[in-house]
Every structure is written in structure tokens, then in C-alpha cells.
DOZA-417189 format. One record per residue: x, y, z of N, C-alpha, C in turn; residue in three letters. Coordinates in steps of 0.02 Angstrom, whole numbers, padded with zeros to 5 digits, always signed. Layout:
BEGIN
XYZXYZXYZAla ...
***
This chain:
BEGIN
+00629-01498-00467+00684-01475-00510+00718-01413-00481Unk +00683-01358-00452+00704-01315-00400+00762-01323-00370Unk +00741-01370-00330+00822-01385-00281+00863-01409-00300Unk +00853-01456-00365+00937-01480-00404+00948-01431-00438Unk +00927-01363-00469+00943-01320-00502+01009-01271-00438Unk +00978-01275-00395+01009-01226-00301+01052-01279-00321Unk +01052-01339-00306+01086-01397-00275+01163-01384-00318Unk +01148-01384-00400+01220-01375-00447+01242-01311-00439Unk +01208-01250-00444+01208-01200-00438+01260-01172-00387Unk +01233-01212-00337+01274-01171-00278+01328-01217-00251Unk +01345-01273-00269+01405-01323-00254+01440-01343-00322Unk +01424-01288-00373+01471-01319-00446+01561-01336-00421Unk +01574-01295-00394+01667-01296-00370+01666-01358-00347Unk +01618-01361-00281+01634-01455-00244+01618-01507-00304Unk +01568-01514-00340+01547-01549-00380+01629-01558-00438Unk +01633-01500-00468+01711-01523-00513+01767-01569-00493Unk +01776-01541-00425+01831-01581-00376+01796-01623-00357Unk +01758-01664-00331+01733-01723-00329+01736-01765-00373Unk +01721-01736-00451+01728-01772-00480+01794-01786-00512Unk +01830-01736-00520+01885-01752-00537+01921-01788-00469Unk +01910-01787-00429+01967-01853-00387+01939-01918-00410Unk +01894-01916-00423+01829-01987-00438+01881-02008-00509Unk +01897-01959-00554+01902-01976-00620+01987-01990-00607Unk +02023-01950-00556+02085-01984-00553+02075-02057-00555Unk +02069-02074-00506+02059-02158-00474+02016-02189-00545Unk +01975-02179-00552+01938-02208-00617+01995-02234-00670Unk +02029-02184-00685+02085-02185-00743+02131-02191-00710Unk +02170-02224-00682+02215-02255-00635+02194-02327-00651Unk +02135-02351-00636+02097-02405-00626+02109-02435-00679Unk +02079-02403-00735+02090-02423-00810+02153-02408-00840Unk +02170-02374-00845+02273-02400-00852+02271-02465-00821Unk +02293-02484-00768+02316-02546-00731+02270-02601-00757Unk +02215-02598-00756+02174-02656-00813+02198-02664-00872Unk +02209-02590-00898+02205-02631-00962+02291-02662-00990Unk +02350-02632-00922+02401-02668-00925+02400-02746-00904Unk +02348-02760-00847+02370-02805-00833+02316-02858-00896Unk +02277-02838-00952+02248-02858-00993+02327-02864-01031Unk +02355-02840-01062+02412-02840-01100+02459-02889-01080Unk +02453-02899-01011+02503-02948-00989+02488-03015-00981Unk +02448-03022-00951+02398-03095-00966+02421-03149-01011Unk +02432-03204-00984+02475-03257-01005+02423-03317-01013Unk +02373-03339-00983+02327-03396-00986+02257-03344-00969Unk +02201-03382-01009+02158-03371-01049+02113-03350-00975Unk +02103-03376-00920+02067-03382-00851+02117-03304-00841Unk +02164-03304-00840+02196-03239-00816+02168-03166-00862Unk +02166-03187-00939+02135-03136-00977+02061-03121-00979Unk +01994-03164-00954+01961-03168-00950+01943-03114-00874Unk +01988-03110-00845+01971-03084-00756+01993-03017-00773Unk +02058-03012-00799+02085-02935-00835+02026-02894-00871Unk +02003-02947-00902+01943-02896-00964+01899-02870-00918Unk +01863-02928-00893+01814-02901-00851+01831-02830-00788Unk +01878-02845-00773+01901-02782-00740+01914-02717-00782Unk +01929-02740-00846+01942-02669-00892+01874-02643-00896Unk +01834-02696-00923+01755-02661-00919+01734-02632-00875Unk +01742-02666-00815+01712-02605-00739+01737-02547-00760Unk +01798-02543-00751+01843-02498-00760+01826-02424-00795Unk +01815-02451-00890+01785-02415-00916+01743-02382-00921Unk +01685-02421-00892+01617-02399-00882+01593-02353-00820Unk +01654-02368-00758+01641-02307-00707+01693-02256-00722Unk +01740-02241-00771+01773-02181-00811+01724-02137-00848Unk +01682-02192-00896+01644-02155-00936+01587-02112-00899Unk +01540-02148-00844+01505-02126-00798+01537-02044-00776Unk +01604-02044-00731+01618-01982-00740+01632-01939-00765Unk +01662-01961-00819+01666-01912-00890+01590-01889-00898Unk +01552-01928-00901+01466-01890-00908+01444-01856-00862Unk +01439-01874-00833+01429-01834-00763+01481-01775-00745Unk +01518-01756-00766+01541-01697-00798+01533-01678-00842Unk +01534-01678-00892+01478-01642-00957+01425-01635-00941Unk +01374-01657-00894+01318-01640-00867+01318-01569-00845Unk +01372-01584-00790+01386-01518-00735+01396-01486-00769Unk +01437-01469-00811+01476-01419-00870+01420-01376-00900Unk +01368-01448-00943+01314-01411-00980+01259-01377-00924Unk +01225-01391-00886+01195-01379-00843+01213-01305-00820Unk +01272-01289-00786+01302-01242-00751+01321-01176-00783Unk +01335-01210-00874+01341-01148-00897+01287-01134-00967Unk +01250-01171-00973+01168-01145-01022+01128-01155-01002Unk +01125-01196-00956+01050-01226-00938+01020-01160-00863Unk +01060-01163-00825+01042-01134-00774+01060-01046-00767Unk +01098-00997-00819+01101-00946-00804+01027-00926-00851Unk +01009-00963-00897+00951-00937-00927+00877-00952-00904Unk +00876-00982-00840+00810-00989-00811+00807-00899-00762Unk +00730-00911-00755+00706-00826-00747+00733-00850-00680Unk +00744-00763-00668+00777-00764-00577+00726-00793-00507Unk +00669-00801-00526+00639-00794-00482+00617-00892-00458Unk +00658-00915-00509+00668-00988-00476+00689-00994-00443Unk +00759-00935-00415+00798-00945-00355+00784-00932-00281Unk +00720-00883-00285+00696-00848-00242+00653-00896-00173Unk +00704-00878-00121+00665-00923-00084+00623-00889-00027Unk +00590-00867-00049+00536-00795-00003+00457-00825+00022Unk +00435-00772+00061+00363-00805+00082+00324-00807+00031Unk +00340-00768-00020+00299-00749-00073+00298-00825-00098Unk +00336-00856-00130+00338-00904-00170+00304-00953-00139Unk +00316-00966-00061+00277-01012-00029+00211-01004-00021Unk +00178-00947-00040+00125-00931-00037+00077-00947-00101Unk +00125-00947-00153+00111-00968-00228+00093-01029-00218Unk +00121-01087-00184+00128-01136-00192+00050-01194-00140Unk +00038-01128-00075-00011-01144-00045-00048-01090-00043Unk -00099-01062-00085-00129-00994-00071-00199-01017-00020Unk -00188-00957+00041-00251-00961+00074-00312-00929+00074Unk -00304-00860+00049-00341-00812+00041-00366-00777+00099Unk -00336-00825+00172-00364-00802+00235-00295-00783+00277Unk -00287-00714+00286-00249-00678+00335-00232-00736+00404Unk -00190-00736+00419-00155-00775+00483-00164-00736+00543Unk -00187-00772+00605-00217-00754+00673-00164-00709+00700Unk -00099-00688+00690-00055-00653+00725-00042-00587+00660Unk -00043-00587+00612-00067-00528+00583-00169-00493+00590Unk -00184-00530+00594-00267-00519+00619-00256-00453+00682Unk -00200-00500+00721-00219-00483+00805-00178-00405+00798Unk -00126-00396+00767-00087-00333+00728-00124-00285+00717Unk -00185-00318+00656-00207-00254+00617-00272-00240+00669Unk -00286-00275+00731-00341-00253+00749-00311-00214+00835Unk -00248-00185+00828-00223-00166+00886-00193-00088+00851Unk -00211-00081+00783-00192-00024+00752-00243+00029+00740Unk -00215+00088+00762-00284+00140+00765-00296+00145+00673Unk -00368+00182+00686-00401+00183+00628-00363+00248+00596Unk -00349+00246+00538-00325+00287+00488-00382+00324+00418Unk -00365+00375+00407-00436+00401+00332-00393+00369+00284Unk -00442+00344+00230-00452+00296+00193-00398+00343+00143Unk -00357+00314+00091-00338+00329+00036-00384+00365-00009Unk -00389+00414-00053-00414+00437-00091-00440+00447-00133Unk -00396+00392-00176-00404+00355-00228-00357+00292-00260Unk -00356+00250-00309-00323+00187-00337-00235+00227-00341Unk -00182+00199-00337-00132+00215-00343-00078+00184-00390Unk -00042+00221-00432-00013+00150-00473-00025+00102-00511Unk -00112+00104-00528-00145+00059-00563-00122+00064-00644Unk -00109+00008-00662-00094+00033-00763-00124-00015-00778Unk -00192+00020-00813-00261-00027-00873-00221-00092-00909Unk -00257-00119-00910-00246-00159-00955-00155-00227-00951Unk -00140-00195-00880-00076-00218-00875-00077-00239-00787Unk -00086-00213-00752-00086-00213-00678-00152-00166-00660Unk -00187-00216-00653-00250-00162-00636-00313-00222-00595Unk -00338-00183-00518-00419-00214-00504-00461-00166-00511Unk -00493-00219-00538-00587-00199-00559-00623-00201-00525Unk -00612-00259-00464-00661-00275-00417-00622-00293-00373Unk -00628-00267-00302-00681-00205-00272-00652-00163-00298Unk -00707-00093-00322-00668-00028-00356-00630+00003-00281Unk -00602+00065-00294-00590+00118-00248-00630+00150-00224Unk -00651+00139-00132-00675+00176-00121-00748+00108-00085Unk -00750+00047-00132-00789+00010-00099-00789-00009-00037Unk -00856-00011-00022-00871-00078+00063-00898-00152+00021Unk -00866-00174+00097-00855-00256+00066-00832-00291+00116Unk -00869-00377+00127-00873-00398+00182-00885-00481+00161Unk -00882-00507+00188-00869-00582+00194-00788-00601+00131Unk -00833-00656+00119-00787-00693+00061-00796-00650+00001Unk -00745-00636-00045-00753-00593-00090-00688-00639-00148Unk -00717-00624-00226-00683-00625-00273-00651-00546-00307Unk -00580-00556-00311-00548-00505-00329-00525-00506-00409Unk -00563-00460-00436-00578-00475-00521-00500-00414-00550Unk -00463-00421-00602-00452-00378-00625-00389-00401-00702Unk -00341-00361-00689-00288-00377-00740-00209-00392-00740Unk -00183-00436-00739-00101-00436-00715-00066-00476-00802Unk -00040-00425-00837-00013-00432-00897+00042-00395-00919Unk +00070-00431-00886+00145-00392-00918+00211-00426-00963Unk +00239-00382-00992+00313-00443-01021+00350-00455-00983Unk +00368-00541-00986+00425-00563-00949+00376-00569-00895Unk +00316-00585-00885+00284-00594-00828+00324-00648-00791Unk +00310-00630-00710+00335-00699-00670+00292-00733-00621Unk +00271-00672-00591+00217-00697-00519+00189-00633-00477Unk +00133-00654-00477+00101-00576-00402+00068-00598-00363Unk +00065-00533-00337+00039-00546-00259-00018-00501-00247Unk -00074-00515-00212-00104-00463-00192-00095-00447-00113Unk -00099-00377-00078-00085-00382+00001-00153-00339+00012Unk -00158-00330+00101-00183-00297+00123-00137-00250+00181Unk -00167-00202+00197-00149-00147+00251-00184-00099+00277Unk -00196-00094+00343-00229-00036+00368-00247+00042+00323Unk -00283+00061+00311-00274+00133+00289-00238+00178+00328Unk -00183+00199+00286-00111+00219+00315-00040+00196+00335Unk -00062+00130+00358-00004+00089+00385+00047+00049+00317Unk +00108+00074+00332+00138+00019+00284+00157-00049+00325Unk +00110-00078+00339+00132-00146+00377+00080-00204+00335Unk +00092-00232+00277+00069-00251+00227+00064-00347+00251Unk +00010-00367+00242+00012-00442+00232-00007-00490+00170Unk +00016-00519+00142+00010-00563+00080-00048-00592+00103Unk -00095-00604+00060-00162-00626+00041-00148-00694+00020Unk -00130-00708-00037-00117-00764-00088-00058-00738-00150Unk -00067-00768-00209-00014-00758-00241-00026-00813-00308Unk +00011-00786-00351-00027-00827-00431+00059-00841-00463Unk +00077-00865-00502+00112-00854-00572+00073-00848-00639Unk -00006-00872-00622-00045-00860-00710-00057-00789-00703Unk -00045-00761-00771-00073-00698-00812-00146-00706-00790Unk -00167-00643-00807-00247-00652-00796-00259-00570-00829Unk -00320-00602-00883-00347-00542-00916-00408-00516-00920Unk -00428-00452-00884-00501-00455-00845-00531-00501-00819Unk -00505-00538-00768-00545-00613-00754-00517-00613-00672Unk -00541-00668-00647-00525-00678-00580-00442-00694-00554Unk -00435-00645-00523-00358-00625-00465-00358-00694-00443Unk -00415-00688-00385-00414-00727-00316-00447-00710-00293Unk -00450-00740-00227-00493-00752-00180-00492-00720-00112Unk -00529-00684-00075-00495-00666-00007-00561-00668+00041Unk -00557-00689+00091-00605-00706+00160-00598-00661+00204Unk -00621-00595+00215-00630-00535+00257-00643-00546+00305Unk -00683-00598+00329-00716-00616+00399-00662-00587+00472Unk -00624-00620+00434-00576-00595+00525-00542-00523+00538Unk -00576-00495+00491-00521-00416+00481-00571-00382+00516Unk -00541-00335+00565-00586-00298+00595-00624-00226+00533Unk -00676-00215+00556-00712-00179+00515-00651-00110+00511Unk -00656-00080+00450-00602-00008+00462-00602-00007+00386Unk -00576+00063+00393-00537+00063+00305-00477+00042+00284Unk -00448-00005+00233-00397-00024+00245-00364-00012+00167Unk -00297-00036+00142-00289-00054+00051-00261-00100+00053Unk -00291-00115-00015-00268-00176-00056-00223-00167-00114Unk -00200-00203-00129-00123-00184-00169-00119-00245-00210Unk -00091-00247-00263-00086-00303-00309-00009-00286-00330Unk +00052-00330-00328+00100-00305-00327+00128-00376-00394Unk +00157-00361-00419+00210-00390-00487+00266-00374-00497Unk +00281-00452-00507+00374-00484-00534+00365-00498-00596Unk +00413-00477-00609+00438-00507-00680+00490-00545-00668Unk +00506-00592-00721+00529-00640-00732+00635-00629-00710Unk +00619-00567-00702+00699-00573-00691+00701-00541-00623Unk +00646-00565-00582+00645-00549-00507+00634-00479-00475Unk +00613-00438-00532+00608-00347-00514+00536-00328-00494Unk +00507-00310-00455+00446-00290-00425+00439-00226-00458Unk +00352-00234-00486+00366-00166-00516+00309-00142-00463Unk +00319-00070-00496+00252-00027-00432+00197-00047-00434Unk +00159-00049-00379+00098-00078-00352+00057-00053-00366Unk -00021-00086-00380-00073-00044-00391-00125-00045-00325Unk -00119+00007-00291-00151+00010-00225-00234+00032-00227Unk -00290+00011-00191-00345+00043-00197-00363+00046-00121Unk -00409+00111-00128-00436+00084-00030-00492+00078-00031Unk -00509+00045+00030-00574-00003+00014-00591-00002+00099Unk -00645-00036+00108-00660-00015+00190-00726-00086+00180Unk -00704-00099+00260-00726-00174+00276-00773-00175+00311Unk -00856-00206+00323-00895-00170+00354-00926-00257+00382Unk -00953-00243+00424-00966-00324+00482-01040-00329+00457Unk -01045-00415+00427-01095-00445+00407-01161-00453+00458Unk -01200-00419+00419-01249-00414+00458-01294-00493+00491Unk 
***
């Protein structure tokens, strides 16, 4: 439904004129039927007229609907869907396939970046609304891990959780949700390939009319399975 929403959205002008040349000829069509229905002198001659008036009618009416479609569509249906249907970002693709496992050319990035001191403490976190529980600030933590906490807001749309070196703003998407979640499980993330270091994690939220609000950052430090 996505892409016919883009699809009207963004060709409404071609779509009118299309159809209206369609609906010229249509109604052209049916005038001349239904004259030459009026004129019709033997019964084989009125019988071929009708039937042509019917085509006629029936691919008029077709475009007449199919404009009222476009019409309704273009102007209630589609300015009141949330913005973030339009959005065609990594983020969303990430919603759609979450891995929980960092990609081999961000891996090879964060392990060519000098080591940085760890953040201090959680940043941006708001209880009960945008907030992790697990790992706290300040944890070590290593393999596969579940990321526990809270993403509740109005007009919710979709988040993300990232990672980044401690210090670096060079941030990579983890995975990514559209469900709310209330003290309960985020997601999922597989540490294995991250080189050991201190790094943060960030849980970042959209709302529904496509606005990112501030992030709740924690630092956390990654330590190699024994």
C-alpha cells in the first residue's frame, strides 16, 4: 500500500490529465452512440448502436470513478496518514529486516578507530517514556545480548537503537521496531564482532509525524568472551 500511496501522491497532476483525455474520448464515444442509437432505422442497426452505447457508457463511468478515487484519495485519504509512511530511509528498511548484527564494513570502521573514555553517564534518558534498563550505564557485556527497556510516547511511530565508539559520532543502526514497548524487550544485539572497547548505545525515536526526538544514550564497554 506504500507505493500506491508515493505512486498517487507524487503523479496526482499526470493522473488528472490522463484521465481527463481518457474521459474526453470516452464522452465523445457516447455522444456518437447514443446519436447513432437515435438514428437507427432497422432493428439489426439498433441492436449494434445499443451495444455500442453500453461500451460506451460503461468505460465513461469507469473514468468518472477512477477520478473520484484520485480526488478522494489525494485529498483525505493520504494527507492524514503519519509522515513517516513516506520516508524512504535505511531506518525503515531496517524495520522491515532487523539484524541485530552490525555489517562487516562498519565492524572494519569501528575497529580502525582509536579507543576513546567511556561516557559518564546515561544521556537524554526520560523514565517511563524513552528509557534502557538493560545494559545499565556503565556495564560490560559480551556475546548475544537482550536490550530490555521503555519506548512510549504520543503519536508514537518507530525507533531505533545504534551503536558508537566512545566518543565518536559515527553511529550504526542495530535494528529498529514500530511496537511500543513497556519495560519489556527492545531487541536484540550480537556483540561478537565488535572489537572489545568502550563504546554507546543510543535508543533514538520518531513520532508519527516524522520528528526525531532526543536520544537516550548510555555507555557501556564490550569485553571478549572468554
Amino acid at each position: 500500500m506504500v507505493e500506491i500511496y508515493n505512486f498517487l501522491k507524487s503523479y496526482e497532476a499526470l493522473i488528472y490529465i490522463l484521465l481527463a483525455i481518457g474521459a474526453l474520448f470516452a464522452f465523445r464515444w457516447l455522444w456518437l452512440s447514443w446519436r447513432e442509437v437515435q438514428m437507427a432505422a432497422y432493428t439489426m442497426e439498433r441492436e449494434f448502436s445499443s451495444r455500442r452505447l453500453g461500451q460506451s457508457a460503461a468505460i465513461s463511468t469507469l473514468i468518472v470513478m477512477l477520478f473520484c478515487a484520485e480526488f478522494f484519495m489525494a485529498t483525505f485519504i493520504i494527507p492524514g496518514l503519519p509522515a513517516d509512511v513516506f520516508l524512504t530511509t535505511p531506518t525503515l528498511d531496517l524495520i522491515s529486516t532487523p539484524t541485530g548484527t552490525l555489517s562487516v564494513e562498519m565492524m572494519t570502521q569501528f575497529a580502525n578507530l582509536p579507543p576513546h573514555p567511556p561516557v559518564a553517564d546515561m544521556v537524554g534518558c526520560i523514565p517511563n517514556e524513552i528509557m534502557i534498563t538493560s545494559p545499565q550505564a556503565g556495564d560490560e557485556i559480551k556475546g548475544a545480548i537482550e536490550l530490555l527497556g521503555t519506548v512510549d510516547i504520543p503519536n508514537f511511530g518507530f525507533y531505533k537503537y545504534e551503536v558508537a565508539r566512545a566518543g565518536s559520532e559515527t553511529w550504526a543502526t542495530i535494528s529498529a521496531d514500530r511496537n511500543t514497548v513497556i519495560e519489556g524487550k527492545i531487541g536484540a544485539w550480537n556483540t561478537t564482532s565488535l572489537t572489545p572497547g568502550d563504546y554507546q548505545l543510543r535508543l533514538v525515536v520518531t513520532n508519527n509525524q516524522g520528528e526525531v526526538l532526543p536520544a537516550c544514550v548510555i555507555p557501556i564497554r564490550i569485553v571478549p568472551i572468554q
